[in-house]
Residue, then its C-alpha position, 0 to 999 in steps of 0.5 A: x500500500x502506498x501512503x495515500x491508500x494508508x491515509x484513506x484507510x486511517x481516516x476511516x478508522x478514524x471516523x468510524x472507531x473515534x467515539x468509541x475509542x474516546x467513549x472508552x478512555x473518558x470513561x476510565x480517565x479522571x478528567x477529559x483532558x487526560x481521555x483526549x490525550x489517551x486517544x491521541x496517543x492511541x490513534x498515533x500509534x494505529x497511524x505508525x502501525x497501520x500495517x499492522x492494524x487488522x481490517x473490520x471489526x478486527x481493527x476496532x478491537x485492535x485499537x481498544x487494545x492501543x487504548x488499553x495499553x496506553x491507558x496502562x503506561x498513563x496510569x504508571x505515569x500519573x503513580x510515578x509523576x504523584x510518587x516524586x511529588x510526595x517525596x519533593x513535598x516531603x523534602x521541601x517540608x524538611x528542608x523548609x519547614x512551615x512556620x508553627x502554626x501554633x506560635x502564629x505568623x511571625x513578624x517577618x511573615x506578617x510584615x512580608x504579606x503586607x508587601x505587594x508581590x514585586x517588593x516580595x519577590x525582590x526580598x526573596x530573591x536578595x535574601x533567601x535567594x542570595x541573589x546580587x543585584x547583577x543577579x536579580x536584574x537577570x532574573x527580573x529582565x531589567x537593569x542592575x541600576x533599575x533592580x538596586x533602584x528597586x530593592x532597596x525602595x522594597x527593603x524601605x517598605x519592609x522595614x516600615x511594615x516591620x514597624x507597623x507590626x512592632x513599633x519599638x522596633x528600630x531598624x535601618x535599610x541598607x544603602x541604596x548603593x552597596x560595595x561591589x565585590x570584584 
């Protein structure tokens, strides 16, 4: 057969099994998406194997055997991908542990969530990150001038939520210009 015969032939498959096929995997799927991509991969692997893929009634059964298959390695997949996931969450958990949630948010934590996202960022990236301003202004795709700009406006905002939340306390920013390390 030649490649044309070999379309014809898949698009009729194709039209007359591809209820029957999505019906089968939506039904044993978790969410549509998961379904539609069980019959996509079914349906490449019937047009890569057409030669071996049986003519009538055969051939619908063949492709349920695709499904099937298919339908097996996802499941593997998904038990793999939600296995690394607990052992990262686990990891994470150990490696940065949540603050007590018996002890309430710390101040930090409070004056941080009084930020707005860009100054958290900034915070996060200098402090947690260890990231110069050089560094962040990659990260955040602007100028190192326009990064120390912006870190250290962030660190005044911090130190004023800071105080906001305890007012006895006196604390000073850093200079907006920091001594470079060469």
């Amino acid at each position: 057969m030649d490649e044309t015969d070999d379309r014809t032939r898949f698009e009729a498959v194709y039209r007359r099994t591809y209820e029957q096929i999505l019906g089968y995997a939506t039904r044993r799927c978790s969410c549509a998406e998961d379904a539609a991509d069980v019959v996509a991969e079914t349906y490449v692997i019937a047009w890569r194997r057409m030669a071996e893929l049986p003519h009538g009634d055969a051939g619908r059964l063949w492709l349920y055997g695709v499904a099937r298959r298919v339908l097996a390695n996802h499941r593997r997949g998904e038990r793999r991908r939600a296995t690394r996931h607990a052992e990262l969450t686990a990891e994470a958990e150990i490696l940065f542990p949540p603050p007590s949630p018996l002890g309430g948010p710390d101040e930090v934590g409070r004056a941080m969530d009084m930020l707005s996202d860009d100054d958290r960022e900034l915070l996060t990236l200098a402090v947690w990150e260890e990231l110069d301003p050089g560094q962040i202004a990659e990260v955040l795709g602007c100028s190192r001038n326009a990064a120390r700009t912006r870190l250290h406006r962030a660190r005044k905002r911090f130190t004023k939520a800071l105080q906001q939340i305890r007012p006895s306390a006196r604390l000073e920013t850093r200079p907006l210009l920091e001594k470079e390390s060469r």
